[in-house]
N, C-alpha and C positions, 0 to 999 in steps of 0.2 A: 369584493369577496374578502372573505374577515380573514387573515394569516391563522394558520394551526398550530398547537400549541399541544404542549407533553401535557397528560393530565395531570399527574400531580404537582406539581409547581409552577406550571405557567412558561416552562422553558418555548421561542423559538423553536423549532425541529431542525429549520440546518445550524441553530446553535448549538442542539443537542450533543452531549460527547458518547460516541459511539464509533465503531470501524465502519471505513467505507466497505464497500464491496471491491474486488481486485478487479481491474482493467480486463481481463478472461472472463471474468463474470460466470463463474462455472458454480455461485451458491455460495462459497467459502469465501471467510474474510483473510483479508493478510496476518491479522492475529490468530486466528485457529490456525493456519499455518507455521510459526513460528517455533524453531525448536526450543524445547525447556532445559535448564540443566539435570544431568542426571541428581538424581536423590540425593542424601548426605544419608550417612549413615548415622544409626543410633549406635553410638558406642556405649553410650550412659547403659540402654536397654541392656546392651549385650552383656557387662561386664556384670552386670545384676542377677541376668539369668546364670552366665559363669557361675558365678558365687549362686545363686538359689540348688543351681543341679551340683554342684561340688557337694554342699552341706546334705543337701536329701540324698544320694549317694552314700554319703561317708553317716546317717543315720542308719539308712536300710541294709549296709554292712553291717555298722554295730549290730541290730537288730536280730541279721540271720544269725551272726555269731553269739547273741545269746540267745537263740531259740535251737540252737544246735548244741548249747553246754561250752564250748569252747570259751568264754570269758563270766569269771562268777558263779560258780555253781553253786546251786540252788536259790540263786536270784531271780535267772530268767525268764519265769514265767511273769514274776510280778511288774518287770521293768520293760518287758519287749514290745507290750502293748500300744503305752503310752509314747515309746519308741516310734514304733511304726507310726501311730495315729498323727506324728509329728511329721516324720521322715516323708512321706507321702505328697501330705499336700507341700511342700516345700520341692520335691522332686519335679511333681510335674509343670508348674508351672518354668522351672530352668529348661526341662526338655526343651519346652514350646518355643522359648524364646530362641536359643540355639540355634534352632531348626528354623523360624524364621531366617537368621543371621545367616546360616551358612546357603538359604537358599537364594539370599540376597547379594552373598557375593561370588556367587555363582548363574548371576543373572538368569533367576528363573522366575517366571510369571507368578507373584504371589495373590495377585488377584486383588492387593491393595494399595491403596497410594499411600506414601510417606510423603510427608509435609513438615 
């Protein structure tokens, strides 16, 4: 009877590298068992959203406050626009990241893996 062999290369199959099954034999290998280490955190991520929500914040202040008269009168209409249209996408992307961050180190299920 001819020995069996991996398809693609020609390997043996008890040379094959792969996990045995566990001595319980309950389906699981000893690797799907083993614990991982917890995640590492993105600090890089975090301190970017920092800085992304500080600055869209500190736009869409400026913004209300020349849309209210309070800074530059009779500028505001022409500057508050281009203001916002800036402060905006700039805001939300810090939110998001934040809110990852803080649901990460308050060990809550973010539904993703960190790698």
């Amino acid at each position: 009877m001819p020995s069996r062999t991996g398809l693609a290369k020609g390997i043996p199959i008890r040379k094959a590298k792969h996990p045995r099954l566990s001595s319980t034999n309950n389906g699981y290998t000893d690797f799907q068992l083993k614990k991982s280490h917890p995640p590492k955190v993105p600090y890089k991520a975090t301190g970017l959203g920092a800085v992304l929500f500080l600055i869209g914040a500190f736009l869409i202040i400026v913004d209300c406050l020349l849309l209210a008269g309070s800074i530059s009168k009779g500028v505001g209409g022409q500057t508050a626009i281009p203001i916002l249209v800036t402060g905006i996408p700039v805001f939300l992307p810090g939110v998001y990241h934040l809110r990852m961050h803080c649901w990460l180190c308050i060990q809550r299920p973010l539904g993703l893996l960190l790698r």
